[in-house]
C-alpha positions in Angstrom: 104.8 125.2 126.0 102.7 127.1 123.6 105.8 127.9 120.9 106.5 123.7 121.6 103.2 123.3 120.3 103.1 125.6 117.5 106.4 123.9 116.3 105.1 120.7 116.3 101.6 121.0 114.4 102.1 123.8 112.1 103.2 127.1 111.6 100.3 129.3 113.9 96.8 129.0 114.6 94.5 131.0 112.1 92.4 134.3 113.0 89.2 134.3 111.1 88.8 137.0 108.9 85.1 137.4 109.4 84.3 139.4 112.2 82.7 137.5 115.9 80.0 139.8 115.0 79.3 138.8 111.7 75.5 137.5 111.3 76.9 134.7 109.0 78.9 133.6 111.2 78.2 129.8 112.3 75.9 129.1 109.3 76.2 125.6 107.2 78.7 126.3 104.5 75.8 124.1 102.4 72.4 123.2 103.1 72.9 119.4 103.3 69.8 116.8 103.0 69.2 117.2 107.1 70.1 120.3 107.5 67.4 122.2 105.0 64.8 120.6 107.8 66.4 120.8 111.0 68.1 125.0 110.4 65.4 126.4 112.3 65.5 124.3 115.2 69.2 123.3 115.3 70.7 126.6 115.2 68.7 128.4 118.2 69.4 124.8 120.1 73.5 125.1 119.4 73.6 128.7 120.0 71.7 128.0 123.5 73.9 125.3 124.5 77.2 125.5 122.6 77.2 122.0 121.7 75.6 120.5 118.1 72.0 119.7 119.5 71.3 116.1 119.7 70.1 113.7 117.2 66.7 111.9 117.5 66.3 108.8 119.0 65.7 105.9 116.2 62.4 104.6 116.1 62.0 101.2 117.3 62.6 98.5 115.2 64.3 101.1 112.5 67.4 98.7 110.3 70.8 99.8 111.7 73.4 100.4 108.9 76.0 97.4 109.3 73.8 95.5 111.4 71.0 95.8 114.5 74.1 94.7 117.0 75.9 98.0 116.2 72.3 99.9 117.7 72.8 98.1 121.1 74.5 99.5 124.6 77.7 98.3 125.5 80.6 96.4 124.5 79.8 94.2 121.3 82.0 91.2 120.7 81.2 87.6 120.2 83.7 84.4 121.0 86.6 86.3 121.9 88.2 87.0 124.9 91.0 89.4 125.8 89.2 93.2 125.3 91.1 96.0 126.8 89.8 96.7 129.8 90.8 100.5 130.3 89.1 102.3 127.8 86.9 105.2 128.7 86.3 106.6 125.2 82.7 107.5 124.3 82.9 105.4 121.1 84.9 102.5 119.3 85.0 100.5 117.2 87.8 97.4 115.3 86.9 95.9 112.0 89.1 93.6 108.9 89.6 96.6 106.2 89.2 94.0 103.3 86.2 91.6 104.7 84.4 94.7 106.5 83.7 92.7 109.3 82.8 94.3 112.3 84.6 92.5 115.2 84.3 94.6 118.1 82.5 98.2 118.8 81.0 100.3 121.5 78.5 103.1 120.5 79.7 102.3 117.2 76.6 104.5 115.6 76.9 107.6 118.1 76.5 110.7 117.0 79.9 113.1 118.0 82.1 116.0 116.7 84.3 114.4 114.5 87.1 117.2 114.2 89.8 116.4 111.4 88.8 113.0 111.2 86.2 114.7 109.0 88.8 114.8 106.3 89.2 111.8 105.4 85.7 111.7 104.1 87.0 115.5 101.8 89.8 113.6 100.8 87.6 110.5 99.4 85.8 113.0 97.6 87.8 115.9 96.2 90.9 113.8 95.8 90.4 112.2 92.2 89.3 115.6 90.9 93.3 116.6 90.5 96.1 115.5 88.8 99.1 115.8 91.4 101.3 117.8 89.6 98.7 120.3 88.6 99.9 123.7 90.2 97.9 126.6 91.9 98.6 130.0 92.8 96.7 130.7 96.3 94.8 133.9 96.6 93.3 135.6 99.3 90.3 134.9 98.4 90.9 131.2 98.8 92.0 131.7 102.5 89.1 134.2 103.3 86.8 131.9 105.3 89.1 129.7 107.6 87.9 129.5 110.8 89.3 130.9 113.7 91.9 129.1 115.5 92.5 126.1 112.9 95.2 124.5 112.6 97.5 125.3 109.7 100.4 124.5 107.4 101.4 127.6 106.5 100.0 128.5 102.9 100.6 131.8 101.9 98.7 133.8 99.1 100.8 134.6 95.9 102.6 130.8 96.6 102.7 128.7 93.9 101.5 124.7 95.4 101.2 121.9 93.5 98.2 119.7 94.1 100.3 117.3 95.6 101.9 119.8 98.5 98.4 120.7 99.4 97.1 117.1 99.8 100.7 116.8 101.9 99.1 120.1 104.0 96.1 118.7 104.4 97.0 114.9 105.9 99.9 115.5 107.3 99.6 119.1 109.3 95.7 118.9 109.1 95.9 122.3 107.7 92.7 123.8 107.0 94.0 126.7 104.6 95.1 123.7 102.9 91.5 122.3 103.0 90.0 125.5 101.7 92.3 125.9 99.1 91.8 122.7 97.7 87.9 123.7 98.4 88.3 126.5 96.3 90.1 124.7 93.5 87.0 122.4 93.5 84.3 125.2 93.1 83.7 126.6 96.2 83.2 125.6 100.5 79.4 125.3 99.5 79.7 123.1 96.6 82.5 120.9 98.3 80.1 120.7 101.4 77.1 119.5 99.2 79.7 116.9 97.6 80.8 115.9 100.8 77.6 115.2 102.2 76.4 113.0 98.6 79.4 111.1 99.2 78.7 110.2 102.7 75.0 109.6 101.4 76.9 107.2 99.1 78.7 105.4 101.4 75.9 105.1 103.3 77.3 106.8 106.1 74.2 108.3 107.4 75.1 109.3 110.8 77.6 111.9 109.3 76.2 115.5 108.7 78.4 117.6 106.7 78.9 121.4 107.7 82.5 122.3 106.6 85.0 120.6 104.8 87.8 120.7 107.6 85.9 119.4 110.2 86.1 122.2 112.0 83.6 122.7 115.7 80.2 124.0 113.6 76.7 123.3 115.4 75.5 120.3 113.4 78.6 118.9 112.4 78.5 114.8 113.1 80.0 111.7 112.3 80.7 108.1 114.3 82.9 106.0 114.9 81.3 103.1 112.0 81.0 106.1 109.3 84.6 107.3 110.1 85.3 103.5 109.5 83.8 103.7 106.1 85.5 106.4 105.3 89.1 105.2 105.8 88.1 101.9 104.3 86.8 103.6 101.4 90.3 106.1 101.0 92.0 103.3 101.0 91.3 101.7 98.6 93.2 105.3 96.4 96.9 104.8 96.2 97.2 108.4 96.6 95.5 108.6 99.8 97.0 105.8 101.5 100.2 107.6 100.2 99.3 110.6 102.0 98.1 109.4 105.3 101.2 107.6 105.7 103.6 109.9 104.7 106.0 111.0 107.8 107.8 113.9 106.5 107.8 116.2 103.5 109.5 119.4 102.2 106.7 121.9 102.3 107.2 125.5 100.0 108.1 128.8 102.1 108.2 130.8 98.8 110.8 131.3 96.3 113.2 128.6 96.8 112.9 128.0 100.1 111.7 125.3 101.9 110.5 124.0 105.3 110.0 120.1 106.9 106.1 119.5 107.9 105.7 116.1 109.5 102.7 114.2 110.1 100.3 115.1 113.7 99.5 111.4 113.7 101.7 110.4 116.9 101.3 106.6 116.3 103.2 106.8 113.1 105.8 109.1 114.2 106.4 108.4 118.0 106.1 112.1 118.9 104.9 113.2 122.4 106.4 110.0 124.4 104.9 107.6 121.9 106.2 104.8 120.4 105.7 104.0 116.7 102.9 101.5 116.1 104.5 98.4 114.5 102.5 98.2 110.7 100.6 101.6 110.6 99.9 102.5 107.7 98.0 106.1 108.3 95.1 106.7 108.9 93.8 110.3 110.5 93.8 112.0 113.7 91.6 115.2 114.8 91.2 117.4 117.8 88.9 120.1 118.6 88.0 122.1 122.0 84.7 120.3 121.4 85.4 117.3 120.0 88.5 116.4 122.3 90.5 113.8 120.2 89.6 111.4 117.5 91.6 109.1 115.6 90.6 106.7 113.3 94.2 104.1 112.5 95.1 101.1 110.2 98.0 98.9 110.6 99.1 95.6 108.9 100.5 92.5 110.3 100.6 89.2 108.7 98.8 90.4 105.4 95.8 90.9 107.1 94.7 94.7 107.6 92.6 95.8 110.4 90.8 99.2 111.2 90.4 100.8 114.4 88.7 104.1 115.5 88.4 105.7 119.0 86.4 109.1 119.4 86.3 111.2 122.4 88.4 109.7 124.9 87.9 111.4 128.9 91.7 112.5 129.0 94.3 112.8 127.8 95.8 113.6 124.2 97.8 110.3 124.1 94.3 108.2 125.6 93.2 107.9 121.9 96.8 106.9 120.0 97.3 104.3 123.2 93.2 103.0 123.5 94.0 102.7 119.5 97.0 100.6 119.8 95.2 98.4 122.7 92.7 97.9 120.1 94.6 97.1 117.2 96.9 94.9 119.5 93.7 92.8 120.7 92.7 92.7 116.9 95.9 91.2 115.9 96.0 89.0 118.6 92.2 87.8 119.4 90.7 89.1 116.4 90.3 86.0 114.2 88.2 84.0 116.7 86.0 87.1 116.9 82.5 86.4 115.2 81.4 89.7 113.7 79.4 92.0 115.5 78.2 93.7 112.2 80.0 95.2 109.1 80.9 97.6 106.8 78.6 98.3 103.9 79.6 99.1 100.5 78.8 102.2 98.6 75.6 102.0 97.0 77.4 103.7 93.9 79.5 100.0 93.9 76.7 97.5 94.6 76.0 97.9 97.9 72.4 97.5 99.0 71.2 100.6 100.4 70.3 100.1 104.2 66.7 98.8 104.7 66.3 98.1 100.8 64.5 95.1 102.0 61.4 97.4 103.0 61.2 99.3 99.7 61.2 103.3 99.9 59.7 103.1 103.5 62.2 100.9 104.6 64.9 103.4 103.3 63.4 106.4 105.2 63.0 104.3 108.2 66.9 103.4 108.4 67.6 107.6 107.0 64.9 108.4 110.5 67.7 106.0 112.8 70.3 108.3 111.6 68.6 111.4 112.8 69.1 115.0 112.0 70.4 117.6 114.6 67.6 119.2 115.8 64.9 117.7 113.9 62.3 114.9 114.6 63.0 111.2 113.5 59.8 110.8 111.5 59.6 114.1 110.2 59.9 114.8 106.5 62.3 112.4 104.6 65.5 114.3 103.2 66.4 111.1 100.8 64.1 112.7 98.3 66.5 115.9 98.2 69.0 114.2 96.4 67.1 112.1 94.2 67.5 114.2 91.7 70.8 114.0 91.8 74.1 117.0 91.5 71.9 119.6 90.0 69.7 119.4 93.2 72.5 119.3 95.6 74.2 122.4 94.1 71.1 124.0 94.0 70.7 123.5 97.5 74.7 125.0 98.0 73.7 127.5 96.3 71.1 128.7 98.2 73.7 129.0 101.2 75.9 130.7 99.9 73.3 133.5 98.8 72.3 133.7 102.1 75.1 134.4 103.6 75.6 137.2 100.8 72.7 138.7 101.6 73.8 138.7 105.6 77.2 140.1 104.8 75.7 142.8 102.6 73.6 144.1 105.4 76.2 144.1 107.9 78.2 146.7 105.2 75.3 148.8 104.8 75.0 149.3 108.9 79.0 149.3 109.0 81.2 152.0 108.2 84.1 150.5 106.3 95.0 96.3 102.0 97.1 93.9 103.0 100.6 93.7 102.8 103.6 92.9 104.7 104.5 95.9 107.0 107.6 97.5 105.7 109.0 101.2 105.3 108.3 102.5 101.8 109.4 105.8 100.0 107.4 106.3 97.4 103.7 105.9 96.5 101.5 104.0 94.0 99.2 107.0 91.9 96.0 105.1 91.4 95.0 101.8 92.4 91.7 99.2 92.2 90.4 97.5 95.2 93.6 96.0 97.0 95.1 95.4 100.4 97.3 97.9 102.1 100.9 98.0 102.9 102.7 100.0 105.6 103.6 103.4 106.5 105.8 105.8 104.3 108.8 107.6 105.7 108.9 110.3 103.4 106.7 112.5 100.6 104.7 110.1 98.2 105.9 110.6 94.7 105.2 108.0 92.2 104.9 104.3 92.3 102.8 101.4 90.1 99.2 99.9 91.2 99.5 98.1 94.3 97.6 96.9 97.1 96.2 99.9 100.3 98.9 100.5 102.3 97.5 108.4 111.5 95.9 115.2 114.2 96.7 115.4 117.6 96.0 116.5 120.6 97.5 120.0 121.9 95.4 123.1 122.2 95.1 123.8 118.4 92.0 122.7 116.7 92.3 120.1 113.9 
């Protein structure tokens, strides 16, 4: 069962090449905004426990990004009927990708390992940064930090990839050496890290903290099921990553000449593991972890109108989050337009969206960055907004300071050491850039160029995504 497994999500499983005993080992790849307050108290928490320690509770009465129905217990829905009744997830949530409206959730602002679902939010980031074509030659030193057992696509060092293949790696296998590749490309885990987490400041996406770019089990590491919304709302919205996410297949390099066939983890879209294909998926991401279990986070059109759907940490079962996904989408589709929103999906603050709590001036701002939480640290304690006020020179600043101290760790140990909405319909190319526009349906093969159009699903198995 093992060799199945390793056929069907990617070459092997990574060995790190930093040592278990390695005092660096674990660290934040970037001091994010949270994180410079909560290290002390987060890390000897996570290394008690094994699990990310727990976020603060909000204050009371603190504004809740997307609205104060998406802080309450329990199923939120309003005038509609017909909500599956078998789903044991730990958090949900259904929303219209071009209105934002929330029409259904459950824990919708919970706090939980994200695993590769994390990507999406690198992608929406590093993406833009690259021309497709543009080529890169990997070196070791570009695969030197991937975590022990990640999920790969099989990069090796001394391979020429264009930027397009990697982007193929990283959506459809979930490959994290393509992750850190592209990382490297971009200046660095650290500085990607610190990007990351602007970007999800951005978004407003403040239940998300930001610890590697791969989305890989790290203590700290958070997201929820309305920021991995945004995220996928927000990707999009770029023809190349709607391209990408719904790509099936694609010829992937072996060196030289050769060639092998990757094909996308997301089971929805290719009716692996005893699934059917959902009917209009378009993409969107999929992530498991020992930790995290499985997360998905799925589009799919139907009738030009686009809807959004993310389950996180189902009880059992790798299928449970594909099939509580399709349940959802399926009640969407067919219940969804009676539905009175429940809340909704805020805009970047970089595009004109009002920042959460803007109403209450600076103090209402900290407030709604308190509801958030930081691993480990207390709600009212000091407020990280003013981190990144001053804008990327502070951010790298604070990468920076990372990275040196994990030099300094590794230098020690070798001085003790002896050595959007359209109709649903199968498409083989893809659009390069596009403006705000409606999605169309999933790709059956590599994305390779297309004009502007309108937007258009890791896995389960033992490997971690």
């Amino acid at each position: 069962m093992r060799g199945h497994r390793l056929a069907l999500y990617g070459p092997g499983v990574r060995k790190s090449t930093r040592s278990p005993h390695d005092p660096s080992r674990g660290l934040p790849r970037g001091l994010s905004r949270r994180s410079l307050f909560a290290l002390t108290a987060a890390l000897p928490l996570a290394a008690a426990t094994g699990r990310p320690a727990a976020a603060a509770p909000a204050p009371e009465g603190a504004p809740t990004v997307g609205g104060e129905r998406l802080a309450r217990a329990g199923v939120q829905v309003s005038d509609a009927t017909g909500l599956p009744t078998k789903l044991n997830s730990r958090a949900w949530l259904v929303a219209e990708w071009e209105t934002g409206h929330v029409l259904a959730a459950y824990c919708a602002h919970q706090r939980l390992a994200p695993a590769s679902t994390l990507k999406m939010l690198f992608a929406d980031t590093v993406l833009r940064k690259f021309d497709r074509a543009e080529r890169h030659t990997v070196t070791e030193a570009d695969l030197a930090d991937i975590p022990e057992g990640s999920s790969l696509v099989g990069i090796r060092p001394g391979v020429t990839y264009t930027v397009e293949q990697l982007w193929q790696g990283v959506f459809l296998r979930s490959g994290n050496d393509a992750v850190h590749v592209l990382a490297h490309m971009n200046g660095g885990v650290d500085r990607t890290v610190a990007e990351m987490q602007a970007r999800a400041d951005d978004l407003q996406a403040l239940d998300t903290h930001v610890v590697s770019p791969d989305g890989f089990d790290h203590p700290g590491q958070l997201s929820s099921a309305y920021d991995l919304t945004l995220f996928a709302r927000h990707g999009l919205r770029n023809a190349d990553f709607r391209a990408y996410c719904g790509t099936r297949t694609a010829d992937f390099p072996a060196g030289g000449t050769k060639t092998f066939q990757i094909q996308n983890t997301d089971r929805l879209l290719t009716g692996a593991w005893g699934l059917r294909t959902y009917d209009g998926l378009i993409g969107v991401k999929n992530g498991y972890t020992s930790h995290a279990g499985n997360t998905f986070t799925g589009a799919a059109v139907r009738d030009g109108r686009t809807l959004l759907v993310t389950v996180m940490h189902p009880e059992a079962g790798s299928n449970a989050v594909y099939e509580e996904t399709a349940a959802l989408l399926d009640w969407g589709f067919a219940h969804g337009r009676s539905a009175q929103p429940v809340g909704t999906l805020v805009e970047a603050i970089s595009e004109g969206g009002a920042p959460a709590g803007a109403g209450s001036g600076p103090a209402g701002r900290k407030t709604a960055r308190a509801a958030a939480g930081a691993p480990g640290a207390a709600a009212d304690g000091p407020s990280a907004l003013r981190l990144l006020e001053g804008g990327a020179g502070t951010v790298a600043l604070l990468a920076g300071g990372a990275w040196a101290l994990r030099r300094r760790l590794r230098r020690r140990k070798a001085a003790v050491a002896p050595g959007g909405p359209g109709e649903p319909g199968p498409s083989t190319s893809a659009p390069t850039s596009a403006p705000r526009s409606a999605p169309t349906s999933g790709r059956t093969s590599a994305p390779r160029s297309a004009p502007r159009s309108a937007p258009t699903g890791d896995s389960g198995g033992r490997h971690r995504r």
